[in-house]
N, C-alpha and C positions, 0 to 999 in steps of 0.2 A: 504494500500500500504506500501512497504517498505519503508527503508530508508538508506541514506548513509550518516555518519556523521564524524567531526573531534572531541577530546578532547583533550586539554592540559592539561598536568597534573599539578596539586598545585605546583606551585614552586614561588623562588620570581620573581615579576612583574619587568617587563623589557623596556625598552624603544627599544631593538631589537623585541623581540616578537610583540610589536605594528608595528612596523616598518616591519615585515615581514605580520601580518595578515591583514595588511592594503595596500596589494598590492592584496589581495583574494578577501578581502570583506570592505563596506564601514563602518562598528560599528565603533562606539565611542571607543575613549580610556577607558573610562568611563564601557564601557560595557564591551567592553574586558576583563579588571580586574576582572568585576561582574563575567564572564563568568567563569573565569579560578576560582577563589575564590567558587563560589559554585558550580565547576564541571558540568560544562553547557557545551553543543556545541558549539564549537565560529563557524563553520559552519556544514550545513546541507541539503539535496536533496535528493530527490526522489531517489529510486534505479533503473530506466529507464533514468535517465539524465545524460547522457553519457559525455556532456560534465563541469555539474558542479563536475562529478567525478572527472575527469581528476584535475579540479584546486583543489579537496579536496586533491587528491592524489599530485598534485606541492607543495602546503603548508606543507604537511605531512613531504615532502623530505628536501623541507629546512627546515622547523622548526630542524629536525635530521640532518641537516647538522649544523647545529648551537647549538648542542648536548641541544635542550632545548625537554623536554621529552613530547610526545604523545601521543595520542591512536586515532587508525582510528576503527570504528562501521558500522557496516552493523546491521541494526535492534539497538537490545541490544546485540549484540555480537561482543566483539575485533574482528577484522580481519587484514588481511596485503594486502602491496599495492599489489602485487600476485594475491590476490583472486578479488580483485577489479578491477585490468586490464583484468583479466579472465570474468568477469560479464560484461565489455564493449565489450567484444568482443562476450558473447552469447547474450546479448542484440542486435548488431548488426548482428547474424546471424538468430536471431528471425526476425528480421525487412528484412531480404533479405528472409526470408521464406515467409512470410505475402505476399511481395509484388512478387513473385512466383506465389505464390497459388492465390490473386488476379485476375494477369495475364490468369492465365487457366482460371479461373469464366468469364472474360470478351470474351476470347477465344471462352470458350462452348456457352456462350451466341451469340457471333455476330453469329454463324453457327448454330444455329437455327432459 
């Protein structure tokens, strides 16, 4: 399965960055450092989980609003929030297809 992940890039360690990753997810301060220092994800989800995108993609925006520098991944590849709110939204027109095509199956089936 895929994935949809955040990085911060190496910079110096802040007592705002904790204060903003720490409204996303519960890590340690501890970790967070570790994270940003060996270029680790400080978070990560599934590429179907629509809404832990959404808060990858809230932190992305602040962290950049608070000019402290990032990178958003889908898989192994940089991506922007763009293609990420584009991927919620075919996620969710998969899931209104599914449950369509569902529909007819129980359809055809009760009229037999």
């Amino acid at each position: 399965m895929g994935y949809v992940a955040i990085k911060i890039s190496k910079t110096a360690f802040s007592a705002q960055i904790v204060k903003i990753v720490r409204k996303y997810t519960d890590i340690s301060i501890s970790d967070i450092k570790k994270r940003i220092n060996n270029q680790e994800f400080i978070m990560s989800c599934d590429h179907i989980d629509d809404e832990m995108i959404k808060q990858i993609i809230n932190l992305y925006r602040e962290l950049r609003k608070e000019d402290i520098p990032c990178l958003l991944y889908e898989n192994d590849r940089e991506t922007t929030c763009k293609y990420l709110e584009n991927l919620i939204q075919w996620n969710k027109e998969i899931e209104e297809e599914i449950e369509r095509e569902n529909e007819r199956e129980v359809n055809e089936f009760e009229e037999n």
